[in-house]
N, C-alpha and C positions, 0 to 999 in steps of 0.2 A: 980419818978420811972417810971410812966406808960409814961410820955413824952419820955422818954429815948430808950422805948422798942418802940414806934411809930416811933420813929425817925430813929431806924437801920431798921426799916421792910420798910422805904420808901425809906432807902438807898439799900436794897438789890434789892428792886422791878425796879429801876431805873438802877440798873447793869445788872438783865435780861435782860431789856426791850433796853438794847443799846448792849450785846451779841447775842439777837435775831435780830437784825436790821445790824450785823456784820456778820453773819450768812448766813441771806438773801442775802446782795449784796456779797458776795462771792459766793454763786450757782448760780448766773446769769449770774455771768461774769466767770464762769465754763460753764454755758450750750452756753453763746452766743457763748464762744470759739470752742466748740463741733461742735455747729451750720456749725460755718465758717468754718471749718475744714471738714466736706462734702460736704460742696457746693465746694468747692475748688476741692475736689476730684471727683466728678462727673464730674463739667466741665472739666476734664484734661480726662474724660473715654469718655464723650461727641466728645469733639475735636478730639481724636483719632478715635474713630467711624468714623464722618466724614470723616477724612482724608484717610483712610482704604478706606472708599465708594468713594474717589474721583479716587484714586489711578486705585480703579477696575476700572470705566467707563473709566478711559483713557486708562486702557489697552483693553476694550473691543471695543476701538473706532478702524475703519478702519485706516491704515497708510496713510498716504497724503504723495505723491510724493514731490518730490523737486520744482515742479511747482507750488504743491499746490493746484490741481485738480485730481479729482478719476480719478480709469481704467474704460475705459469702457468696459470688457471682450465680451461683442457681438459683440465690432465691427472689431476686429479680424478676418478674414477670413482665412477657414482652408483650407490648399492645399490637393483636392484627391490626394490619396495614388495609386504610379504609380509601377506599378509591371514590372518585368527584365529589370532592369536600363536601359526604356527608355524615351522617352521627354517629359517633365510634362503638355504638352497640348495634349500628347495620352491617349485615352480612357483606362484606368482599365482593362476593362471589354468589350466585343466584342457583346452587347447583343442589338439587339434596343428594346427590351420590358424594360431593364433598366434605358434606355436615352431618354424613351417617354416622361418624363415629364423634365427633367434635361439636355436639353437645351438650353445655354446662348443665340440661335439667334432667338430661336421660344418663341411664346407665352407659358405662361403656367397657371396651373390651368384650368378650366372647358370651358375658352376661346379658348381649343386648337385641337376642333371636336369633343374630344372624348364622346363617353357617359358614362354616370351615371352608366353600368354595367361594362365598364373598369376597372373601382376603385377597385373590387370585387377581391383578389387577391387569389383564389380556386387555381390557379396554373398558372404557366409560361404558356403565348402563345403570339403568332405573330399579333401585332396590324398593323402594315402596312408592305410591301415590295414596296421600289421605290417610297413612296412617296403617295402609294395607299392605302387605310384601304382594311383591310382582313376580313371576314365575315366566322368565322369557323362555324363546322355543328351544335352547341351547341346554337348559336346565334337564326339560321334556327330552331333549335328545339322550343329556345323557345319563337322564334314567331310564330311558328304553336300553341304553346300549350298557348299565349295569346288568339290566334284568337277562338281556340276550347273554352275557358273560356268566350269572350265575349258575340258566340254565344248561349254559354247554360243559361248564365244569358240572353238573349233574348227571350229564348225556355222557362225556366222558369217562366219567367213575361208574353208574352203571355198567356203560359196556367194558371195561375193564373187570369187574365183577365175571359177566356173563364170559368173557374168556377165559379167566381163570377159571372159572365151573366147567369148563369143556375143555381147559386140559387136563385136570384133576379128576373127569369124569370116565375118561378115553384108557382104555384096559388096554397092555403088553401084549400081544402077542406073541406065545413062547415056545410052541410045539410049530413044525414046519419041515419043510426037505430041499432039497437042493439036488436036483435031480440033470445031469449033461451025460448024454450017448457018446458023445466026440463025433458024430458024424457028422452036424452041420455047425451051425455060427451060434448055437439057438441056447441058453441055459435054459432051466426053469426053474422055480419055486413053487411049489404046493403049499396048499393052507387048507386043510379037511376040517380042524376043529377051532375053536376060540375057545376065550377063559371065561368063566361064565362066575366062578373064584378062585380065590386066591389056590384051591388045590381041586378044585372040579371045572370039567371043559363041555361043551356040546357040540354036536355036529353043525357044519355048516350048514345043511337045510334046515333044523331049526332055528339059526339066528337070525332068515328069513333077510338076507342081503338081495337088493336087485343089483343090473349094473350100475347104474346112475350111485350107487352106494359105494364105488370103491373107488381109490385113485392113488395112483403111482407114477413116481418120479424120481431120476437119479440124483444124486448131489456128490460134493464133491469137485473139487478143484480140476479131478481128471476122472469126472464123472464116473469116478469107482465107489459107489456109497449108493443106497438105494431107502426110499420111504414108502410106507402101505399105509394109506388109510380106509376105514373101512366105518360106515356110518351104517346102521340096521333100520326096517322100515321103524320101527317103535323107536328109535334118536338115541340107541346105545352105537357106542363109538370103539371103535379099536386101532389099534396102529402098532406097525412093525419099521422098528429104526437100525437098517444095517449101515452103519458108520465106513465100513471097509470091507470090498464084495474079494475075492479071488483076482478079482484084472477087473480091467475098466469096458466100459461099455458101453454102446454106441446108440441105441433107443431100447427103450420097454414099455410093454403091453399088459393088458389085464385081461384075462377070458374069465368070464364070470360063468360058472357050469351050477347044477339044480345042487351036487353032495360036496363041491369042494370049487377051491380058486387056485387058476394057475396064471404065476406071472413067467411071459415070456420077458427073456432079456438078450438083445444079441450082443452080443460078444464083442468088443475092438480086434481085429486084426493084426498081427503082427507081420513084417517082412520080413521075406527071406531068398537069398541068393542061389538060385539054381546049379550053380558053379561049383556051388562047396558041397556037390553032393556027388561024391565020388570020380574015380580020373575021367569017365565018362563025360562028365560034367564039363569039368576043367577043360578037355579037348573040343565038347563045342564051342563052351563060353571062349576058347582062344580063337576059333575061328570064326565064328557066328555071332560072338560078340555076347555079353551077361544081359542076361536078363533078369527081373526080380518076380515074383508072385508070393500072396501073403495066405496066412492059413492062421487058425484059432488055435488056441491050449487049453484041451480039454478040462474042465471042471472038475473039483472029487465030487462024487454024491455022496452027502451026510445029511444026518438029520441033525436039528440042531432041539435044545431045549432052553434056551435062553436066548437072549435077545443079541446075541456078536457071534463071531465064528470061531468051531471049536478049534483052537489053534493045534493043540496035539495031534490030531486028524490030517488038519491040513499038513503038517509038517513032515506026515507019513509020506504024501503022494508024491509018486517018482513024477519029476520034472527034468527030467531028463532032457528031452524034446525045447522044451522053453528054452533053457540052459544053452542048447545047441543054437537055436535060434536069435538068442540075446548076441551070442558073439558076431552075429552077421549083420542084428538090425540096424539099420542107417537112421 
């Protein structure tokens, strides 16, 4: 019995097993058909392409003569255009400004006299008559108005020249004093000698300065900087350039004397508040009301030997006063 049931379950398993193997080669020989069946139809979409693309470029190729060689469209020559049907070797046109360059027996191009302002075609005019060049008033103008321009760039480079020789000529001033009492508004600066070189000096009555020979002026953003010039009667030149004075200042002066030069300079004023000067103060300024008045800060006196200020010096001087008065100025 149990052989019998072994026996159909090996016969069943052997009928699957050759329906699944019948199964298989029939999807394959479905898909390989599939397969071929696109490729087949792509190349037939392929070739078409192509042949579409071949089609264009031959339509977009130039036609070839019966010769079998291209046109050459330049080398055509065009006949001018001749006006009241007469003989195709008369002029157009009755113009010689027209015909200046467009004749077949004369040279042409830049070879043919004319100049470089020819070309410039601002308006119709007469380049020759009889064979002669014509030179109108516009030509004349503006070779006068070249020759005016060459000489002003000459006039201008000279006198550029003669400046530089008069700054380059103009000596340093480097001995000098700086002389303030404190009693009024007034600085001053002394100049007894000049450079005469670079390590010898002379007195001022020998450099033989008049007044008309000096002149001075502040500079300066807050007019604290000061310039000397100083011209001698024989045209030797000096100057003294102080970039930055003590305080600023309000006008300066030049006294020109026979052995030496003083410049006066007055002084800026500073305010200050009456009030802040002891209880005294305070008890009128609360009844009587503040008042302000301004007074100067005295100057150090130094001498100097170069052309800026000696700052060590300066850095000695009690400023005590200044200091005082800075806290009050309005």
């Amino acid at each position: 019995m149990l052989n019998d049931v072994a026996s159909q379950l090996q016969n069943q398993h052997n009928r699957n097993s050759v329906a699944a193997v019948v199964v298989t080669a029939i999807l394959l020989i479905v898909g390989w058909i599939l397969t071929r069946r696109d490729k087949n139809a792509s190349t037939k979409v392929r070739r078409k392409d192509d042949a579409t693309k071949s089609t264009s470029n031959e339509a977009s190729k130039p036609k070839v003569s019966e010769e079998g060689t291209l046109r050459n469209v330049f080398s055509v020559k065009q006949e001018p255009p001749v006006t009241g049907g007469g003989n195709k070797n008369d002029r157009p046109f009755g113009s010689s400004y027209y015909y200046a360059h467009n004749n077949a027996n004369s040279k042409g191009g830049y070879a043919d006299g004319l100049r470089a302002e020819d070309y410039v075609m601002n308006g119709p005019k007469l380049l020759s008559k009889g064979g002669v060049r014509v030179d109108d008033e516009r030509d004349e103008l503006s070779n006068e108005a070249r020759e005016l321009d060459d000489t002003a760039d000459v006039t201008s480079s000279d006198q550029r020249k003669e400046g530089a020789k008069i700054i380059s000529a103009s000596k340093q001033i480097t001995r000098y004093l700086w002389d303030d009492d404190g009693e009024g508004d007034i600085a001053k600066i002394h100049v007894d000698c000049l450079p005469k070189t670079s390590t010898e000096t002379m007195t001022w009555q020998e450099a033989s300065i008049s007044k008309d020979g000096v002149e001075v002026n502040l500079i300066g953003q807050d007019s604290d900087g000061l310039t000397i010039r100083i011209v001698s009667e024989d045209e030797k030149k000096y100057h003294l350039h102080i970039p930055k004075m003590y305080g600023s200042a309000d006008s300066v002066k030049a006294i020109v004397k026979r052995h030496k030069l003083i410049v006066k300079i007055t002084k800026r004023k500073i305010k200050k508040r009456q009030s802040s000067e002891g209880l005294l103060g305070s008890i009128s300024g609360a009844f009587f009301g503040q008042t302000e008045s301004v007074r100067s800060v005295k100057w150090p006196q130094l001498s100097s030997t170069g052309g800026e200020i000696d700052e060590k010096a300066f850095k000695e001087v009690d400023f005590k006063d200044m200091d005082n008065m800075k806290m009050f100025d309005q």
